[in-house]
N, C-alpha and C positions, 0 to 999 in steps of 0.2 A: 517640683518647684511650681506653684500655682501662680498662674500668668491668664491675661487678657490679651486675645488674638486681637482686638482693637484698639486696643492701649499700647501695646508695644510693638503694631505692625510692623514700621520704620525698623527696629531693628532684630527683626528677625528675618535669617536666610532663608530661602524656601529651596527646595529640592530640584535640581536644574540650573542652579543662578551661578555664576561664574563669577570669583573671586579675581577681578583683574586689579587691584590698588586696595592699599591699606594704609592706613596713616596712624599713627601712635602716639602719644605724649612720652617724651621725657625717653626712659630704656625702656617700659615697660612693652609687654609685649602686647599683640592683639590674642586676645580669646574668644573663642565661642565654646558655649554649650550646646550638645545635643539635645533635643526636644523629643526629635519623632525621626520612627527608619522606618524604611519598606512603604508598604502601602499606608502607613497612618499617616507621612507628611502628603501634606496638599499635592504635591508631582503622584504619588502613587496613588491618593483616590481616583486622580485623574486617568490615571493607565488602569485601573483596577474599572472604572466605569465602563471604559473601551473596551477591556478583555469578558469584562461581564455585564454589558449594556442590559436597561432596562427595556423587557419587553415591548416595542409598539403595539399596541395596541387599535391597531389599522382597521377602520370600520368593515371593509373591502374584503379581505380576509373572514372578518366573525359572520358577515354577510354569505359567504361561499359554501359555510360550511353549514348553517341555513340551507340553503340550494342543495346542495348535498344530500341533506338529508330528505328532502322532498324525492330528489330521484331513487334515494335507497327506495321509501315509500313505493313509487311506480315499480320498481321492480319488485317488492314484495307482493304487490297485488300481481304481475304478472308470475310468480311465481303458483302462486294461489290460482290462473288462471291456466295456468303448465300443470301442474299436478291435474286440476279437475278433468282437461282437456283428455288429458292422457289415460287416466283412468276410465273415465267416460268410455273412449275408441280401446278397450281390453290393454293398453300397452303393461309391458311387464312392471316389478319395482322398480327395478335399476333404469331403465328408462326413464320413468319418471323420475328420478330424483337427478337423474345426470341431467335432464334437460331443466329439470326446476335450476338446478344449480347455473346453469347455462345462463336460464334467465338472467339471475339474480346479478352475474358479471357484465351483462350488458347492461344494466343501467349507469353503472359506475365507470366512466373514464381515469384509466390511471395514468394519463399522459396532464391529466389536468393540472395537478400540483408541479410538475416539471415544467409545462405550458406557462404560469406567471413567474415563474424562478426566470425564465429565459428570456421573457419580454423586460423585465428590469433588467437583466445581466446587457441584455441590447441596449435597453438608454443609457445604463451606466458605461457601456463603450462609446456612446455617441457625445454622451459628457465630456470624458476624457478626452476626443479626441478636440474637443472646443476649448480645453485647458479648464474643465470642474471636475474636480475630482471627488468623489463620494466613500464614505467609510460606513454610511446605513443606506443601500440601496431600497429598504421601505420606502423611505419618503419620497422619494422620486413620484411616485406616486399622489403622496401627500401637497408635490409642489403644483401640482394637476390642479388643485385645489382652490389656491391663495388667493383667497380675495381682501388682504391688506399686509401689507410690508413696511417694515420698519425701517430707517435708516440711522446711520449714526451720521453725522457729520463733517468732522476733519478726517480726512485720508478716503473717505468714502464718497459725499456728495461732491468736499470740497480736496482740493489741491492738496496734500499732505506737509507740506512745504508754505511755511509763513514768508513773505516778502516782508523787509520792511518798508513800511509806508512815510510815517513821518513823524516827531517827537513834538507835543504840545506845553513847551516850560511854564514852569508858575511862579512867576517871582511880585511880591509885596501884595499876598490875595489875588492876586489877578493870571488870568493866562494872557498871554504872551503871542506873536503871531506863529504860528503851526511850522518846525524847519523841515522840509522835505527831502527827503535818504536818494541822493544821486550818484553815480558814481565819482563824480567829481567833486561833491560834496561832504567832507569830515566832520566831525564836531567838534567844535572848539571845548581848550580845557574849561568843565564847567562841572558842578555838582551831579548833571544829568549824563553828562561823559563820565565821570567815574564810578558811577550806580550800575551803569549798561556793560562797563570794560569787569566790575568785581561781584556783581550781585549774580551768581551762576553757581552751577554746583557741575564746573567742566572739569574734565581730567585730562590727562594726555597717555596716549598707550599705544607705544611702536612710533612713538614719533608722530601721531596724531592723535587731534583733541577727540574728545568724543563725548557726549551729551546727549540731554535734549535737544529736537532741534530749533524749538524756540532760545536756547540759551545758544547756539550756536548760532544762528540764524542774529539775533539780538548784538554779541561779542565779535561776532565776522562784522558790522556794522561800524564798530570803533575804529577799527584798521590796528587793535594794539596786538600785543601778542601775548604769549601764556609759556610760562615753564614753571617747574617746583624751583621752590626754595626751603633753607634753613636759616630757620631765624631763631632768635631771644627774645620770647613775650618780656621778660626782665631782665637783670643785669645777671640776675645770681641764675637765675632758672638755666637749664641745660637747651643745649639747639635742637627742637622742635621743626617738622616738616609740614612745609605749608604752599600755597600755591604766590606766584607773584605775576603780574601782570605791566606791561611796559610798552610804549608808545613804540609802535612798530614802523617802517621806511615811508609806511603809505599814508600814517597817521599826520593828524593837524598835532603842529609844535605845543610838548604841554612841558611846564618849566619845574616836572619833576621827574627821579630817574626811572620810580613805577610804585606799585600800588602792592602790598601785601594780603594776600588776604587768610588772615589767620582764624577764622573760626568761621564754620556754615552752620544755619539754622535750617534743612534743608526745607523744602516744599513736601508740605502734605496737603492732598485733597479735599481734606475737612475744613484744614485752618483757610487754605485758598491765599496761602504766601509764604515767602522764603526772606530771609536775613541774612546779613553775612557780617563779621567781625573784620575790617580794615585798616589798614596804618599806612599812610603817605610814608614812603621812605627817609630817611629824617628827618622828620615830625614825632612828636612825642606822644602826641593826644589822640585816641583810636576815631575812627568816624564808620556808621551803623548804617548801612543802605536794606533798606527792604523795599521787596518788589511784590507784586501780586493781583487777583481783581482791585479793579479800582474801587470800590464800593466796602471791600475790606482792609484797601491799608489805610483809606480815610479815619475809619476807627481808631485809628494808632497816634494820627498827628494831631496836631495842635489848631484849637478852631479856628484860630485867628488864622494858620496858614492855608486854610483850604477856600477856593474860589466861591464866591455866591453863585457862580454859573456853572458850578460841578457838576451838577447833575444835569442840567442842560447837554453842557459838551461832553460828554459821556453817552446819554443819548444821541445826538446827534451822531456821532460815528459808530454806536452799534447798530444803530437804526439804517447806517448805508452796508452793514454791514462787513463793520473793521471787527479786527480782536484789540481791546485797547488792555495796557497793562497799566499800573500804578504803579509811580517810585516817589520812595521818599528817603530822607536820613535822619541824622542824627551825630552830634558829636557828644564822643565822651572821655572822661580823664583816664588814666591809666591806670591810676592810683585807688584803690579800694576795692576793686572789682576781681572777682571771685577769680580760681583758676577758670580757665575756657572747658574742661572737662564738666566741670560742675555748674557751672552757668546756668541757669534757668534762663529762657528768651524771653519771657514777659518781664523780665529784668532790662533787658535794653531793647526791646521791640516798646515803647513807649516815649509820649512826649517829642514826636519826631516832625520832622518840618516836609509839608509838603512839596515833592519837587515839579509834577506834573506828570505827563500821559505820553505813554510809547505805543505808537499806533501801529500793526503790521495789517497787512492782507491776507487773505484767504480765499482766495480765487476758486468759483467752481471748474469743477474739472468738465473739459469738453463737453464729454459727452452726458453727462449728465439731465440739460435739458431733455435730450431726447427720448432719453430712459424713460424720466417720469411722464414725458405727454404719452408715449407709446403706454402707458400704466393707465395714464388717466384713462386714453381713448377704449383700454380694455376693461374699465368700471373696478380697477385694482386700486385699491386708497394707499395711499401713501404717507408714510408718517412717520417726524425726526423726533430723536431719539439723542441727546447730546448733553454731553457737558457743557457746553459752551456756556456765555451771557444769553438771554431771554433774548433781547432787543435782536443780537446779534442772531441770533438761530432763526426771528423771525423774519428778518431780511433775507435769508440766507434761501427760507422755504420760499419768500415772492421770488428770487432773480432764477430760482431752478422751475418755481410752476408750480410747486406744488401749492402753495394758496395762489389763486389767480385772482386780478388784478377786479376790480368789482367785488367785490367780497365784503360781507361783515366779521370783521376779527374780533375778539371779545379777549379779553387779559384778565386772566383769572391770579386773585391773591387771596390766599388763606392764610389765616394765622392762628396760631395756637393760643388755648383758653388762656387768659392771663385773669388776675384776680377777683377783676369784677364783672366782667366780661366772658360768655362761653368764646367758643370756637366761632369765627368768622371767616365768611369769602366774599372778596372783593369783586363785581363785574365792569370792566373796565370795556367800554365799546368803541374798537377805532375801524370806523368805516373807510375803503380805500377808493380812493375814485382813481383813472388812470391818467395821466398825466396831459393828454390831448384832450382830454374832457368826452372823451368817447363815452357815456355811457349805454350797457349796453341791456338788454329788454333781461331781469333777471329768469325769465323763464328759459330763454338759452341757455342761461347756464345750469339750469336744472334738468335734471332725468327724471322722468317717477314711472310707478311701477317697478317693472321685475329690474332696469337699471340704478336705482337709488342705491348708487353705493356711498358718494363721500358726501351727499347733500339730503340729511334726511328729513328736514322739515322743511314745509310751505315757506319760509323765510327767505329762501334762498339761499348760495353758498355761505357758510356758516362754521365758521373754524374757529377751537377755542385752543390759547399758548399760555402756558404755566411753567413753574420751577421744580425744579426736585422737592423744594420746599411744600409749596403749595400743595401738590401731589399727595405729601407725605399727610399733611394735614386731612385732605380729602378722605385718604383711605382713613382714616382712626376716627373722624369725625363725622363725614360727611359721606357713610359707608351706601348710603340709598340713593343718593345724589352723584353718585361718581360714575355709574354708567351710564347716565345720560350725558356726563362731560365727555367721556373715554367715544359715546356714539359720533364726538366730531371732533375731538379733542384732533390736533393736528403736530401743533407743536411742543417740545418737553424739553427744557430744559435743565443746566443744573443739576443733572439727573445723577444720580451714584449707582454702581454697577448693581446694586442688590434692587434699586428704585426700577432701573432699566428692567429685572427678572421678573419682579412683580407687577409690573404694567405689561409685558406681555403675560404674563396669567391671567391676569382681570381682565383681557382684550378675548384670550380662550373662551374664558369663562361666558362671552356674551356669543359663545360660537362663530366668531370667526375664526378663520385658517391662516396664522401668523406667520409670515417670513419677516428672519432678520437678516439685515445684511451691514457687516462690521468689519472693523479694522484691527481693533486693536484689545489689549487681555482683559481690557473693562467691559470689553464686549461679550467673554465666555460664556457668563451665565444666563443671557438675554439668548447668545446663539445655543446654547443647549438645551434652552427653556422651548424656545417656539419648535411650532409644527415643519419647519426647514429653516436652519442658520446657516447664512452665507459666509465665510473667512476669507477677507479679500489679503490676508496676512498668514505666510508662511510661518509664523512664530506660533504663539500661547495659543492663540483665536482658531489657529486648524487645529489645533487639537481636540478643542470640546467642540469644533462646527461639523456636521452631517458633512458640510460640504465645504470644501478648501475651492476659489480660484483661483487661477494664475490670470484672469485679464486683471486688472490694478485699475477698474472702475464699476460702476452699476452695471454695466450691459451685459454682465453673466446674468443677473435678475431674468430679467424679461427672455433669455435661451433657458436659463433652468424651468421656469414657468411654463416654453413652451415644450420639451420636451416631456418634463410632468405630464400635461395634457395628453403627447402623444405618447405617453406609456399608458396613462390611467384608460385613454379610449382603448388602447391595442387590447389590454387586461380583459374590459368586458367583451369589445368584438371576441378575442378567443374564448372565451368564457362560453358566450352564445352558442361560438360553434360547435364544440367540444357538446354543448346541451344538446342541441340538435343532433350530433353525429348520434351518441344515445339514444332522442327519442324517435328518432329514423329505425335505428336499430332496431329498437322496441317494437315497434308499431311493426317492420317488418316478420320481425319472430313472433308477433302474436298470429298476422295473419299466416303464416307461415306453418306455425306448430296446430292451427286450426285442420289440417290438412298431413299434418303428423310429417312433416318434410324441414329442412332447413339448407340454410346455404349451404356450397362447397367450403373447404378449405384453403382453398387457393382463390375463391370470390372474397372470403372476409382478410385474408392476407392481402387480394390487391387494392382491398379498401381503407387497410392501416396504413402499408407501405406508400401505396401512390396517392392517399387522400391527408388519412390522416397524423401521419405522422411531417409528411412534406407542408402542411398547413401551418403545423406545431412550428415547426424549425424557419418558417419564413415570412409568414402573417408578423410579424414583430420588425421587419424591415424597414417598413415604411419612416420616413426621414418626418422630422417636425412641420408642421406649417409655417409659412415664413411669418405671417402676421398673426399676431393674437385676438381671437373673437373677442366680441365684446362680455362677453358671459364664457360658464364655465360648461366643463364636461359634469354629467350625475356621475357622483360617487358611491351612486348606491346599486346594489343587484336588485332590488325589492321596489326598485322607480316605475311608476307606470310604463314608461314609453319601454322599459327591458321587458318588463312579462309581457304587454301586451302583446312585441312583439316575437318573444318565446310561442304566446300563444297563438297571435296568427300562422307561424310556420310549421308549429304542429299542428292545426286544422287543416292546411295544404298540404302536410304529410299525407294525413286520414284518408285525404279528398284523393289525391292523386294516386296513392298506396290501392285503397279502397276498388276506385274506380279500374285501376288496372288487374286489380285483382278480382275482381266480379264478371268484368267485360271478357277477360281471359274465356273463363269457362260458359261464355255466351259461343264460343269460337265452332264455328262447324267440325272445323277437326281435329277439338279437344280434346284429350281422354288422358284418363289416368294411369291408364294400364300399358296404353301404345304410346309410347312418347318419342318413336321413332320415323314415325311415317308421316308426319306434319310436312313437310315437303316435299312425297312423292306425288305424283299424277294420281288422281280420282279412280283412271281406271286403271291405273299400272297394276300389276299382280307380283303377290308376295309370295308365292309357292318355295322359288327358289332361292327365297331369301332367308339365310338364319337368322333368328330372334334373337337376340343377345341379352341378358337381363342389368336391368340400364342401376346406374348404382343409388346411393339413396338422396342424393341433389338433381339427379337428373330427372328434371322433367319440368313441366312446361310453368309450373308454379316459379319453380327456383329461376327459369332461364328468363321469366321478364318479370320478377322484382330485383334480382342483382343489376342490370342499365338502369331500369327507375329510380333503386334507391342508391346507386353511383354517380347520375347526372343529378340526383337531387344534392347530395353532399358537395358537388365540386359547384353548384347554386350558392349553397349558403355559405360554400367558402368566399364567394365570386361579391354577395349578396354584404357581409359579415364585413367583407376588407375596406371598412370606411376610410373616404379620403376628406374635404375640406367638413367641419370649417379644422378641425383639430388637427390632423393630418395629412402629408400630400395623397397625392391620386393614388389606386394604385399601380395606372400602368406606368408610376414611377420606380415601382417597386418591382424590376427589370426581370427579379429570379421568379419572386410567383408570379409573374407576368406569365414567360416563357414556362413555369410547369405546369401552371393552371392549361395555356394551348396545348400541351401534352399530354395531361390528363384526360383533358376533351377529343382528346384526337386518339387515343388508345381507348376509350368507350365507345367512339365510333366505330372503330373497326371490329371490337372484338361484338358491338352490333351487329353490324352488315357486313363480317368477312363470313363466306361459304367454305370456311374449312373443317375439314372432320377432323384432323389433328388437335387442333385449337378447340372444339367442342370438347374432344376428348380431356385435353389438359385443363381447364376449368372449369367439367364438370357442366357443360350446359347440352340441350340439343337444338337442334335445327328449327326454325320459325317460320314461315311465308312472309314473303317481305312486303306486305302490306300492311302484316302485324308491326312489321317493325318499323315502318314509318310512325304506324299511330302509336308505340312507345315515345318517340323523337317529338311525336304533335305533341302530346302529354307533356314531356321536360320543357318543351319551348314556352309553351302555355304557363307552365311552372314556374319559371327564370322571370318573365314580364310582368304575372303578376307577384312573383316574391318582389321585385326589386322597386317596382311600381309602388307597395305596399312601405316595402321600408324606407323608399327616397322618397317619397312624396309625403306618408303620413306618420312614420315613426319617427322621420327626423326634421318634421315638420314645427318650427318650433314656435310659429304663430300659431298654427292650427294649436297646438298644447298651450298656450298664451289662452287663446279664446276658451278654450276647455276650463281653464282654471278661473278663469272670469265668468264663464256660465255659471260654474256650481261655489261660484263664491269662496274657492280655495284661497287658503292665506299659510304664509310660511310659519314657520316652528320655527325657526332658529329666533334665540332670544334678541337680536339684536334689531330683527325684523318686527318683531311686536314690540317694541321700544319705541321703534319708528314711527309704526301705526299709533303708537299710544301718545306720542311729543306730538305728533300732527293732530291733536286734538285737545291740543295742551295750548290758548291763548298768549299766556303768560311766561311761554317759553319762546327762547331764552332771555333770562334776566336781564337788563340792561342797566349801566352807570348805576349799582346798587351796591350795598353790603346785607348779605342776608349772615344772620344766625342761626348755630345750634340749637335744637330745644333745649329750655330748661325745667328740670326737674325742681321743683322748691319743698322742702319740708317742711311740714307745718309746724313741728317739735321749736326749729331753730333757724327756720328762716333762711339754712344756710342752701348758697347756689350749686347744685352738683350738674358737672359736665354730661352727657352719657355719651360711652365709644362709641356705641353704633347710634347713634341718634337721629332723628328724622330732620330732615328737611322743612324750615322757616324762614318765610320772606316778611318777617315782621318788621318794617321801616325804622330806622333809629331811634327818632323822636319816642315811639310808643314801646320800644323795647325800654328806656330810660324811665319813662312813665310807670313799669309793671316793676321795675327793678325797685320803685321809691315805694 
């Protein structure tokens, strides 16, 4: 059976949906067909995505293994340097190949791939335990990132929950003075009373209604009440099951027994209203209520009934930010009119008489403000994402912050080619000054440089608010022109759930890092689209969102963001360390195998077990930062400030390794041979001493690079464990705290303890302890200036500011040469204009053709008219 998924959405079931009421005509029964089973219906691509998500493709990740392969590299050259070595000094074959091989596993850490599994497996516990829960622990990572976030607005910015506010009647063209919804307050019987008590599409199920909550919210309003009934559209016709409505205890006196309402036109999204088929109970003549945006049922009535100041007062309450609905009716004869099954609604959804405007509230929720100033002060844009009215969305962005109060707003209106005319956009300029006449110096409220997030040109704050409409035109016409709208685009309304996925694409597409955060199942494809979807809705929306909350506002946002951060820094800190543990390794076994010697067994055991494996399992501890920097963490392993500082700590390997290993065999009573007598007396006599032959670690090489290259790794562990601006401290992070002082304190002793047991078991021998201060001088020397080098110039992020402004560095990301390129751009942005598409003219026939992608014209009216003639 060939069908359109948008033509016959209304009534087709989808896989999941509960069957609670069915109403039938006459005996017949209700039917359905089956369509789709398993994973072909819409519920099973959706569980089939989940069970077989597509790959992220995580920069972080394809970066590692980059890194990776460089290290393989270093160990192939050292292997290259093991074989020559060995050969060189007569060693046999097997030698040489066991210890190339040796090499070749020191360069490569296999705790490294386990090491970032476990640092997400830790935020995603830290998540949880803040009430977000994650199903792609990638992005965690990705939320490290965000530098703009979307919102939706009912149930997210604002209150989920509509008040009513007040009804504006319209009687003889004119409105009426505004009746205000109190508790003590009813509505008298009147046309606007029976539109509000019938125009719904409510049911009842276990003894309570259940709906929309605007239609409940709107019907809880009347004080009537609601049960089924069975009636006779005719005399002959059989009893049909319908809903009837009736003035309830609490209700104002209405001088009928109740209202039938025998046919619904329900509400769809597209059309943007609903109808309903009515009969006053003993009345003969049926009466037609529609309800919907007000801007849409006007279409429907009659001109004479609709007010000269419609649009006025319509603006003015979206503008403070109401939801205002449309009602209207209609009466009509009984007689002629089709069954109710077969009824087409453009049949009596016509010629209907204006009745006026039902005003609710939508209150932001709490905490809201705070969310977004906390966003703003982090250089994170913020941007609504809504069905709602335009007017009303844009009010909704001043009382939460996100357009502040001085600002140039610009109202963009596009329209599609009509016959003589291409494609057009409207630039509508409304400057806000703030209500005390405060104004204030616009370079306050700009950032520039590396802060230019929401304010990207010389103009000052500069936010542009459009329809889904609009939008839609943009992209098909105005395909060159739309990322410089989307660079401050702020507001979107109007929007439809497919409008909402492809604005965050085109937001990707300019390299920003997309958070969305939603409520409800029109949300799905926007939160499955971006780089983190928030679901502040246990329903449809956690299904397709990374991330589900249970708080029921924005301030999971700004905790996901900060944990992101402190997963994405932890990720590289262990990264580093893990490199370094290697090229410590390295550098030791080069100098090491120079000498044809290598560590003990029980040296490289107590430098997995108490170094590096203890790192692994607790370096991932540290808790988020309470406030969010103003900037972000690098997401890249290939960023300046990560090599350079890869490379300064391997040149202090070199330096330190080096020098201890050189000074060594400077030592008076050095040798190779006697590695036992370093600690007797000059003139003590060995006659009666047996010789013992000392095993293949023992000796003076192996016993002072094992403390140097163990207080160097418990360094870069110490060096590596960054705490502000991303993360806390880490003497907050109690467990490496207390192993790191134990780590330090079991290198100490097995330093300066004078035991032959304890030499024995680790394979070292005996030193003068003068050498082994100046080991201790060496590490300390080491610790001050590694930590010196990385606190003060690798996380120095003026001094990298100034670097990038010496050599004249400028960002890659598309959205930053955008910037660069509008600040240089006079005549942006357009103001109180309408520009046009190009036109193409053929000289055959003169005739006008559109182009879809077509460029950008600010050709004035007047002269576009002139070229047309």
């Amino acid at each position: 059976m060939a069908h359109s998924d948008e033509d016959y959405k209304k009534h087709v079931l989808y896989c999941g949906t509960e069957v609670i009421q069915t109403k039938r005509h006459s005996q017949d029964l209700v039917k359905a067909v089956v369509l789709q089973t398993g994973f072909n219906t819409a519920k099973g691509e959706l569980v089939r995505a989940i069970l077989y998500n597509k790959p992220m493709n995580v920069k972080l990740h394809r970066e590692a293994i980059r890194f990776l392969m460089v290290l393989v590299a270093f160990s192939i050259l050292g292997v290259i340097y093991t074989a020559a070595v060995y050969i060189k000094n007569g060693a046999s074959v097997y030698d040489t190949v066991v210890m190339s091989l040796l090499m070749l596993t020191v360069g490569i850490n296999a705790a490294l791939p386990a090491s970032l599994t476990l640092c997400l497996l830790y935020g995603q516990i830290r998540l949880k335990k803040k009430g977000i829960f994650c199903i792609s622990p990638q992005r965690i990572n990705l939320a490290g990132q965000l530098n703009l976030v979307c919102f939706d607005k009912t149930g997210t910015l604002t209150e989920d929950i509509l008040d009513l506010y007040g009804v504006l009647p319209c009687e003889k063209n004119c409105f009426q003075d505004i009746i205000l919804f109190t508790s003590s307050n009813n509505l008298c019987w009147c046309p606007i009373l029976q539109a509000m008590a019938s125009c719904h599409s409510l049911i009842t199920l276990d003894g309570e209604l259940q709906g929309d909550p605007l239609d409940l919210k709107m019907f809880g309003g009347t004080g009537w009440e609601f049960e089924d009934y069975k009636a006779k559209i005719k005399e002959d016709d059989p009893l049909n099951c319908c809903a009837m409505v009736k003035p309830g205890p609490n209700a104002a006196k209405a001088p009928v027994e109740g209202i039938l309402i025998l046919h619904q036109f329900p509400f769809s999204s597209s059309l943007q209203r609903m109808s309903v088929i009515t009969q006053i109970i003993g009345e003969s003549n049926l009466t037609v209520f529609m309800k919907g945006a007000p801007e849409m049922v006007v279409r429907f009535c009659k001109p004479e009934t609709i007010p000269d100041s419609f649009s006025t007062k319509l603006d003015d309450y979206t503008v403070q930010g109401f939801r205002v609905i449309g009602l209207a009716y209609r009466t009509v004869l009984k007689e002629g009119l089709p069954v109710f099954s077969d009824i087409d609604r453009e049949v009596v959804e016509c010629d209907l008489t204006f009745l006026g405007l039902l005003i609710l509230e939508n209150r932001l929720k709490s905490e809201t403000n705070s969310v977004l100033e906390e966003l703003t002060e982090a250089n994170i844009r913020a941007v609504m994402v809504t069905g709602d009215n335009l007017q009303t969305a844009v009010t909704v962005g001043k009382k939460s912050g996100m357009i502040p109060f001085n600002c140039n707003i610009i109202m963009l209106e596009a329209c599609e080619p009509q016959k003589d005319l291409p494609a057009s956009v409207t630039w509508k300029c409304l400057t806000e000054i703030q209500a005390n006449g405060d104004h204030k110096d616009k370079e306050s409220q700009c950032n520039f440089g590396e802060r230019l997030i929401n304010i990207p040109t010389i103009l000052g704050n500069l936010h542009f608010a459009m329809n889904g409409k609009s939008y839609q035109v943009l992209t098909q016409h105005f395909s060159n022109l739309l990322p410089k709208i989307l660079l401050n685009g702020t507001i979107f309304a109007r929007m439809t759930p497919k409008q909402k996925s492809t604005l965050i694409e085109e937001l990707q597409k300019l390299d920003y890092f997309v958070g969305m955060c939603g409520d409800g199942a029109n949300d799905c494809g926007a939160l499955k689209m971006a780089h983190v979807g928030i679901s502040l809705s246990e329903l449809e929306a956690s299904v397709a969102s990374p991330f589900t909350s249970k708080i029921p506002n924005i301030e999971c946002v700004p905790l996901l963001i900060k944990e992101g951060r402190n997963t994405l820094i932890t990720s590289l800190s262990i990264f580093k360390f893990l490199t370094m543990f290697q090229l410590i390794g390295i550098v030791c076994v080069v100098f090491l195998f120079w000498r044809l010697t290598l560590l003990g067994n029980y040296q490289y055991l107590l430098q997995d077990l108490a170094i590096n494996i203890i790192c692994t399992l607790t370096m991932s501890l540290n808790h988020a930062a309470p406030k969010l920097a103003p900037y972000r963490p690098s997401g890249q392993l290939f960023s300046p400030p990560l090599l350079l500082s890869i490379f300064m700590h391997f040149t202090f390997t070199l330096i330190v390794q080096g020098t201890a290993f050189f000074l060594l065999q400077e030592q008076p009573w050095f040798s190779e041979t006697d590695v036992f007598s370093a600690c007797l007396p000059l003139n003590y006599s060995t006659v009666n001493i047996t010789v013992t032959q000392p095993r293949h670690a023992e000796n003076f090489f192996t016993t002072t690079m094992f403390p140097v290259t163990g207080f160097h790794l418990i360094i870069s562990e110490i060096v590596f464990a960054k705490g502000k601006p991303f993360r806390q401290p880490l003497y907050t992070n109690y467990l490496l705290s207390t192993l790191i002082i134990i780590q330090v304190a079991i290198y100490l002793f097995i330093l300066f303890a004078d035991i032959d047991s304890l030499y024995t078991a680790i394979e070292t021998v005996c030193t003068p302890y003068y050498w082994r201060v100046n080991i201790l001088i060496m590490v300390l020397t080491l610790f001050f200036v590694s930590y010196i080098a990385e606190t003060w110039f690798i996380d120095n992020r003026e001094l990298w500011l100034w670097i990038k402004r010496l050599f004249k560095y400028k960002s890659k990301s598309q959205y930053r040469k955008l910037q660069r390129k509008i600040q240089k751009d006079p005549e942006w942005p357009p103001q109180n204009r309408t520009d046009y598409a190009v036109q193409n003219v053929s000289e055959g026939d003169c005739r006008i053709v559109v182009c879809n992608n077509s460029h950008y014209s600010s050709v004035p009216n007047s002269e576009k008219e002139s070229e047309q003639l």
